[in-house]
C-alpha positions, 0 to 999 in steps of 0.5 A, a space after each residue: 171650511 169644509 166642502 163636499 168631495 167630488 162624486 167618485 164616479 165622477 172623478 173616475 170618468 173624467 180620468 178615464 176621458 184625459 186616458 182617452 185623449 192621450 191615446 192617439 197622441 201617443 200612438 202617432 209618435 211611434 206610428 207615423 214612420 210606419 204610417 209615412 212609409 206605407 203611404 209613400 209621403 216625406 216625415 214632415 206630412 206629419 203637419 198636415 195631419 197635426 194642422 187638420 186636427 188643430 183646426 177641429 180641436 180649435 173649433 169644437 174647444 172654442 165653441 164648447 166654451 162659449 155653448 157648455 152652458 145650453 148644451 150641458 157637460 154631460 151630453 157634450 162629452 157623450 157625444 164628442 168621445 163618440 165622434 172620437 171613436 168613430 174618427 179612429 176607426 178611420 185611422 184604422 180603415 184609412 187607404 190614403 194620407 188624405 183620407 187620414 187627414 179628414 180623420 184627423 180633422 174628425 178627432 180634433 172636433 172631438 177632443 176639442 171639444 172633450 178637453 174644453 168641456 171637462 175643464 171648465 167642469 173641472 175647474 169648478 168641481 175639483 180642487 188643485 190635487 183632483 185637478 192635476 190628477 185629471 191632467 195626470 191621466 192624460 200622461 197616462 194615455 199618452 204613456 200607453 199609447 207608444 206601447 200599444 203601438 210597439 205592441 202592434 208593430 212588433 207582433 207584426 200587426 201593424 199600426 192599424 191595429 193600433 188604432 182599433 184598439 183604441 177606438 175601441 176604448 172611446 167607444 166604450 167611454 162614450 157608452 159611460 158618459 151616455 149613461 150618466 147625463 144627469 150626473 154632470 148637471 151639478 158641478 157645485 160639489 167642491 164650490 165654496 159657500 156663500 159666506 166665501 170671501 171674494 178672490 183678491 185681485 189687487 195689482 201686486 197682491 200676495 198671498 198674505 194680503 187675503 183674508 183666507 189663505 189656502 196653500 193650494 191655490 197661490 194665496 189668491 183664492 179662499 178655498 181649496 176647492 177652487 172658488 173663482 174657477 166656476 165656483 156658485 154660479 150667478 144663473 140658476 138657470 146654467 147650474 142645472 146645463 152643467 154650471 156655466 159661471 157667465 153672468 148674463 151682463 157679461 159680453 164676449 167683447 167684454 172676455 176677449 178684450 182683456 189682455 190676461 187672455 191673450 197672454 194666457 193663450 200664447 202661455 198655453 200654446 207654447 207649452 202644449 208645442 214643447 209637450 207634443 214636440 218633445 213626444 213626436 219626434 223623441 223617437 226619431 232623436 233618439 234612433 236617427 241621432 242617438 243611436 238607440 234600437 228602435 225598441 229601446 226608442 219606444 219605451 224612452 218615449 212612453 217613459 217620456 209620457 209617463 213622467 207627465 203622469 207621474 208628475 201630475 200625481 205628485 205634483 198635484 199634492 204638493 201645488 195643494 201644500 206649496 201653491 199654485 205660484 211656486 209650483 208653476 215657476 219651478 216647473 218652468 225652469 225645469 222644462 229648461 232645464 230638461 230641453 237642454 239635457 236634450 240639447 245635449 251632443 251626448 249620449 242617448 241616456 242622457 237625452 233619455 234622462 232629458 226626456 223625462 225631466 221635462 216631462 216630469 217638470 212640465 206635468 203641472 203647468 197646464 192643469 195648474 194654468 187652467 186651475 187659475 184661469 179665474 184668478 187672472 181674467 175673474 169668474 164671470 169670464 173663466 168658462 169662455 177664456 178656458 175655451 180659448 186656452 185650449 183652442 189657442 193650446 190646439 193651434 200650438 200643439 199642430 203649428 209649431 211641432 208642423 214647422 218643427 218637422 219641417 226644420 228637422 227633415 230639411 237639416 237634422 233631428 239633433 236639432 229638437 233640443 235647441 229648438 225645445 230650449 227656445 220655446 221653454 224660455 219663451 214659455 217662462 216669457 210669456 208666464 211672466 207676462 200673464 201672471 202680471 195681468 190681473 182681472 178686470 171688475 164686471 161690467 155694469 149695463 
């Protein structure tokens, strides 16, 4: 069957804001011993900026998913890169850790909010490979952001300056979601027609047990554009506010009591940990306990970054021609696989080949487990349990690399690579246990 593309200026947007959310991320890594030093504060202060962001990112990316439909895609996403940029600026201007940490908190509200917004969107527009490919982009900004801040420190700008170019760019992004409200109102573009057959949820389903099989989406679904992630929603109502999928029978109790949920949200938060961990504390592994120059370190890290995108890039095509299922488990035992290279007493090069396998494995697995949110908790809870999954993918990208930093500074970095080899299998664990969950029917009232 044939469906309607998502608009390109669309599509060009939302790359453009996962670009501007990884920004930051990337600059924090090789900023913050310079950071650190200019304020007089130990390396694992780095926490408490990380648990300020987690607690705005956590509010604003739960709220946006239990709000997207009053208040609507376009507008949230206006508004949450402006509260981004100006929350930069601060950075920039900060005199004091705690005024950086109030920035920080400022941040996450809006990131939060950004992510979540433009998920839910997403997966309901777009199919798996423009699904990855947003996600790509988020390696993307994560890549570049090391190299500005090299840039910045190495012309003896300062780290600053790094986050002023920065802001910069999400003042212009906000400018571009201002002028296009209207056009973030249809998110049906890429849904299947009516006569789709409904997602197969039967306990132990494969994919030769549907009527229609797509390679993209594991077998689960009927249609490449991603029916059941927010597909024709049941409120004519919500399809103009930026097309909530919830029915209006459907209570939040009735969300939050299924158990797909919660194994879903610790899936995502272990691997959002492994992901932020892995990028902030590479480099101090590779300068303090590999032996690498300072600069070389950089660009280890913004390679590190880079294969995320690249891996999103590819592995968008293939998770179109393989499946959603397949893709997952293999890049799963790959971040085991690269944690321990990283694990590794051995030398730099090969904690750098490490790095990038990891990040290049680790690319699918969150725009792949977003994509298939529907398919384990249905379409009538998929908007509010995406935003549960990024609040509960904030909680594990500030808490777990907090305490991580804690460990290092307190015995040595050498250990980031068996502390990422016991979060990678811990990942495979809880997978395995979300995967086995299927979704419950509607409730009748």
């Amino acid at each position: 069957m044939s469906v309607a593309p998502p608009r390109t200026s669309l599509l060009l947007l939302a790359y453009l804001a996962f670009v501007s959310l990884g920004l930051p991320d990337g600059l924090l890594g090789v900023g913050w011993p310079s950071i650190s030093a200019e304020f007089g504060v130990p390396t694992g202060a780095v926490g408490l900026v990380l648990t300020a962001g987690t607690i705005g990112y956590l509010t604003s990316s739960v709220l946006a998913g239990f709000t997207l439909a009053r208040l609507g895609v376009g507008r949230l996403l206006a508004g949450s890169t402006l509260l981004a940029s100006l929350a930069l600026t601060g950075y920039a201007n900060a005199p004091a850790l705690i005024v950086l940490i109030g920035c920080a908190l400022v941040l996450g509200l809006g990131s939060g909010a950004i992510d979540s917004g433009l998920n839910a969107y997403a997966a309901g527009a777009f199919g798996p490979r423009h699904m990855n490919w947003m996600h790509a982009f988020f390696g993307l900004g994560v890549a570049i952001g090391p190299l500005v801040m090299t840039a910045m420190l190495s012309t003896g700008a300062g780290w600053r300056w790094g986050y002023a170019v920065t802001a910069a760019a999400q003042l212009a992004l906000a400018t571009a979601f201002a002028l296009t409200v209207g056009a973030w109102r249809d998110r049906t573009a890429g849904s299947p027609p009516p006569h789709a057959a409904p997602v197969d949820r039967t306990v132990g389903a494969r994919p030769d047990d549907s009527v229609v099989v797509p390679a993209g989406h594991g077998g689960l679904v009927d249609d490449s554009a991603v029916a059941g992630h927010g597909g024709p929603v049941d409120d004519p109502a919500a399809a103009g506010h930026g097309g909530s999928a919830v029915p209006a029978g459907v209570r939040i109790a009735d969300t939050l009591r299924l158990p797909a949920v919660w194994f879903g949200a610790l899936a995502f938060a272990v691997y959002v940990a492994i992901e932020v961990s892995a990028g902030l504390y590479a480099f101090l592994l590779l300068t303090e306990g590999r032996g690498v120059s300072a600069a070389a370190a950089g660009v280890a890290v913004s390679g590190y970054w880079g294969s995320l995108f690249v891996g999103r890039v590819v592995q968008g095509l293939v998770a179109e021609r393989l499946g959603t299922a397949r893709v997952l488990r293999g890049s799963l035992l790959g971040m085991a696989v690269g944690a321990v290279l990283i694990a590794l007493p051995a030398p730099g090069w090969v904690t750098v080949a490490g790095l990038v396998v990891l990040g290049f494995a680790a690319a699918p697995v969150f725009p792949l487990l977003t994509l298939s949110t529907a398919e384990r908790v249905g379409r009538q809870h998929a908007d509010r349990v995406i935003g549960v999954q990024i609040g509960a993918a904030g909680i594990g990208a500030a808490l777990i690399p907090a305490g991580l930093g804690v460990l290092l500074g307190d015995t040595s970095v050498r250990l980031l690579g068996p502390a990422l080899t016991v979060l990678a299998v811990a990942l495979l664990v809880a997978h395995a246990a979300a995967a086995r969950q299927t979704a419950a029917p509607p409730p009748t009232h």
